[in-house]
C-alpha positions as CSV (number, residue, x, y, z in Angstrom):
1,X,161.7,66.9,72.4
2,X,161.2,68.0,68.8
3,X,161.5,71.1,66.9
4,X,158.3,72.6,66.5
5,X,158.5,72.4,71.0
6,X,160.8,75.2,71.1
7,X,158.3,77.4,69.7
8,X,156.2,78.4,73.1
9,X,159.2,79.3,74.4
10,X,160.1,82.8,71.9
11,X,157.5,83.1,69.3
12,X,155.4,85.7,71.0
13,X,158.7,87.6,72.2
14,X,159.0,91.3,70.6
15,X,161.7,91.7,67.4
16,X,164.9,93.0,69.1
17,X,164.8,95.0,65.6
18,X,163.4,95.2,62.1
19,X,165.3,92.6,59.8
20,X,168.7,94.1,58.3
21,X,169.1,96.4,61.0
22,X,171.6,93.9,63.5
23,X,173.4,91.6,63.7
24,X,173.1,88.9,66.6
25,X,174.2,85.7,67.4
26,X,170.7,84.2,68.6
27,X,169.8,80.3,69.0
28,X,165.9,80.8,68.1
29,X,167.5,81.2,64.5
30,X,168.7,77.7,64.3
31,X,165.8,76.8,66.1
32,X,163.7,78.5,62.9
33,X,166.0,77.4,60.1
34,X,165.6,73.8,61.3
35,X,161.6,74.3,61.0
36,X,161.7,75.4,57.8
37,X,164.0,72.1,57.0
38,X,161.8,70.3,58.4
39,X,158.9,71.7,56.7
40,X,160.6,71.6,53.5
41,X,161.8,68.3,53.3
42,X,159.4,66.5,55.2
43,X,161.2,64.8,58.2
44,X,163.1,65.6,61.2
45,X,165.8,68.1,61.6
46,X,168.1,64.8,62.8
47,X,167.3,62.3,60.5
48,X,168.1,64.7,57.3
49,X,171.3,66.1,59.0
50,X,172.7,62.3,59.7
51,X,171.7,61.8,56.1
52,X,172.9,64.7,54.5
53,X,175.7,66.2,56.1
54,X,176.7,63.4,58.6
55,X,177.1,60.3,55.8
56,X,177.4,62.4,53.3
57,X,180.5,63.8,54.3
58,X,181.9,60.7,55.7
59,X,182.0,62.1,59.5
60,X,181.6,58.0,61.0
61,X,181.4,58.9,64.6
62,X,179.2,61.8,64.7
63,X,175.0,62.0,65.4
64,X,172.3,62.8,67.7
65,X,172.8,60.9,71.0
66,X,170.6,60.7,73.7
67,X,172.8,62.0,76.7
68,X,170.7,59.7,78.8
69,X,173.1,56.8,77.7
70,X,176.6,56.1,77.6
71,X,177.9,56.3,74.1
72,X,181.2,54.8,73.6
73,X,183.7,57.5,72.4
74,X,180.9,60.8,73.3
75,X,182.4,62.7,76.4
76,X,180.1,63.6,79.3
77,X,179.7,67.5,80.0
78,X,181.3,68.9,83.5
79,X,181.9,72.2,84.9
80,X,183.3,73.1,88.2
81,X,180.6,75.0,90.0
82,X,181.0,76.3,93.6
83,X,183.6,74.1,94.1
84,X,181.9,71.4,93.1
85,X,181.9,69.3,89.9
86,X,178.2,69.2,87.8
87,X,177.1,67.1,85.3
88,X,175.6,68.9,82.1
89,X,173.1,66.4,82.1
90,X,170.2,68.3,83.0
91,X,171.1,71.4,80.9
92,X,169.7,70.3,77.5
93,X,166.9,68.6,76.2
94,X,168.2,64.7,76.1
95,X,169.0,65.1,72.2
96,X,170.1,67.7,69.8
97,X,168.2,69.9,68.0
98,X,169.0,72.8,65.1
99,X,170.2,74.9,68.1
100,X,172.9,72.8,69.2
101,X,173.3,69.0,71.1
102,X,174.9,67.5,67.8
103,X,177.9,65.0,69.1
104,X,181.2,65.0,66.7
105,X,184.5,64.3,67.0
106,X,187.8,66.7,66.1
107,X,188.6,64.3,63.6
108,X,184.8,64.6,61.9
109,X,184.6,68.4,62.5
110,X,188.0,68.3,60.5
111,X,186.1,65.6,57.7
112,X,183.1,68.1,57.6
113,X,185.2,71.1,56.9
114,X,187.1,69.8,54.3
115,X,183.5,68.1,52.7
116,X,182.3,72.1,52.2
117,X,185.5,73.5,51.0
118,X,185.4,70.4,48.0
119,X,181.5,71.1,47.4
120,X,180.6,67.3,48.9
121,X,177.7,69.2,50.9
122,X,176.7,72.3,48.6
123,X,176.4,73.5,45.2
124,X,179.1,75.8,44.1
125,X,177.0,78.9,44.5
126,X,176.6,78.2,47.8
127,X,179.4,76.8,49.2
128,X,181.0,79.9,47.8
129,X,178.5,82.0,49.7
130,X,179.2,79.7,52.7
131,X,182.7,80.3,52.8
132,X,182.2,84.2,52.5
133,X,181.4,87.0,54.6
134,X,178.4,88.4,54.1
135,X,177.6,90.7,57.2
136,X,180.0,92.9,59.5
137,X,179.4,92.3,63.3
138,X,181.9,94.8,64.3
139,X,185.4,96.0,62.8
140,X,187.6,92.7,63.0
141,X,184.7,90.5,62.6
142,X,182.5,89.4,59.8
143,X,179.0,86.7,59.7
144,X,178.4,84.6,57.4
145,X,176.0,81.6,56.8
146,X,177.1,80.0,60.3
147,X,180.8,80.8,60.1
148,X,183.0,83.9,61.3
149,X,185.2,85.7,59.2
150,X,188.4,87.7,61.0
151,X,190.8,88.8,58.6
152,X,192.5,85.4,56.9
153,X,190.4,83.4,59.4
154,X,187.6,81.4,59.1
155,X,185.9,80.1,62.3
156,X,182.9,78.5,64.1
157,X,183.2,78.8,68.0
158,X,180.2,77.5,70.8
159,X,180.1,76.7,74.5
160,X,177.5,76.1,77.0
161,X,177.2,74.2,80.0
162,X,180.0,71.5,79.8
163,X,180.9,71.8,76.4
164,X,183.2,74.6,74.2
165,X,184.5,74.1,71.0
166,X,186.2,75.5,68.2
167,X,186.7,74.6,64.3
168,X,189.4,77.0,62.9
169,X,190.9,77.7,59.5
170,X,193.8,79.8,59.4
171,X,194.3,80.7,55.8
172,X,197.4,82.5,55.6
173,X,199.1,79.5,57.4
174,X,197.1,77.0,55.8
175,X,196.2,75.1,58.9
176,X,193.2,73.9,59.9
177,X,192.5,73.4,63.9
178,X,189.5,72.0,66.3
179,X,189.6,72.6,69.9
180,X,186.9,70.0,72.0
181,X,186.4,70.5,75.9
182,X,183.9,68.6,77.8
183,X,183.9,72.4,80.3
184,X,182.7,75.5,79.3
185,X,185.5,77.5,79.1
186,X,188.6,75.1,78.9
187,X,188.6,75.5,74.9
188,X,189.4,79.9,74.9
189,X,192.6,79.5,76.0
190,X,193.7,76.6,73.5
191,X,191.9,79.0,71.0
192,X,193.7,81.8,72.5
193,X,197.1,80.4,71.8
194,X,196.2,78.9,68.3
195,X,195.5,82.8,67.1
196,X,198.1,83.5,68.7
197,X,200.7,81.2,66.5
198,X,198.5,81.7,63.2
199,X,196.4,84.4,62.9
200,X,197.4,87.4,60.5
């Protein structure tokens, strides 16, 4: 499946709003943002992300992997369901796209953090804008470019069938944290705990 599939699926769904007036964490974003990539540069989402962002910033054990084969070192998605243990197998398309499906380590999510922070992926402008706020969701937190902002924190959070995961900076304790689960909801209350010890 590539990008451009996706788009029978939302683009002739009503605006939720007018631009600028909320808000909301929505996949069909990514989903647009990698289109105009790919428009832009002239190739797929996947190959320019393992290019760019993957290489570039030295994450080795990272990529798009077809979860139709067993990849040494990429766990396999589970969540208990009705008493009963499922596979996520079926809840994706095969591979990644800009809305999610990219496999990476803790060690590479750690590798790509610090590449942004030095400016390895970004001009200074915009790493700068990367690592800001730009947007308040509610009163504690904050959007940015991708990330969340809550007070000296920093933070990147998703789950879905058999998967949840978490890439943390902690500013005022100067600690950096990633939290993997191959189940849905096994990560929040590693994440829980971690605020708990470091956020102020």
């Amino acid at each position: 499946m590539e990008t451009v599939d996706f788009l029978p699926q939302f683009a002739h769904k009503p605006a939720l709003a007018k631009p600028g007036f909320q808000a909301r964490y929505c996949n069909v974003s990514y989903v647009l943002a990698g289109l105009a990539l790919e428009r832009t540069v002239g190739e797929s989402y996947r190959s320019y992300v393992t290019r760019e962002i993957f290489e570039r910033a030295g994450m080795t054990e990272a990529g798009f992997f077809d979860r139709r084969d067993s990849v040494p070192r990429v766990a396999e998605g589970w969540d208990l369901v009705d008493g009963t243990w499922r596979s996520n197998i079926f809840s994706y398309p095969p591979i990644g796209s800009p809305d999610g499906g990219a496999h990476a380590s803790a060690k590479d999510l750690l590798i790509f953090l610090d590449a942004v922070r030095n400016g390895q992926l970004l001009t200074p402008k915009l790493t700068e804008e990367f690592l800001t706020p730009q947007v308040a969701r509610d009163e504690q937190v904050r959007f940015g470019f991708g990330l969340e902002f809550r007070r000296s924190t920093l933070y990147k959070e998703g789950s879905n069938a058999g998967v949840s995961a978490l890439l943390t900076r902690y500013g005022n304790a100067d600690v950096d944290a990633v939290v993997l689960s191959n189940a849905e909801g096994a990560a929040w209350p590693v994440m829980a705990e971690l605020n708990r010890r470091f956020e102020s």
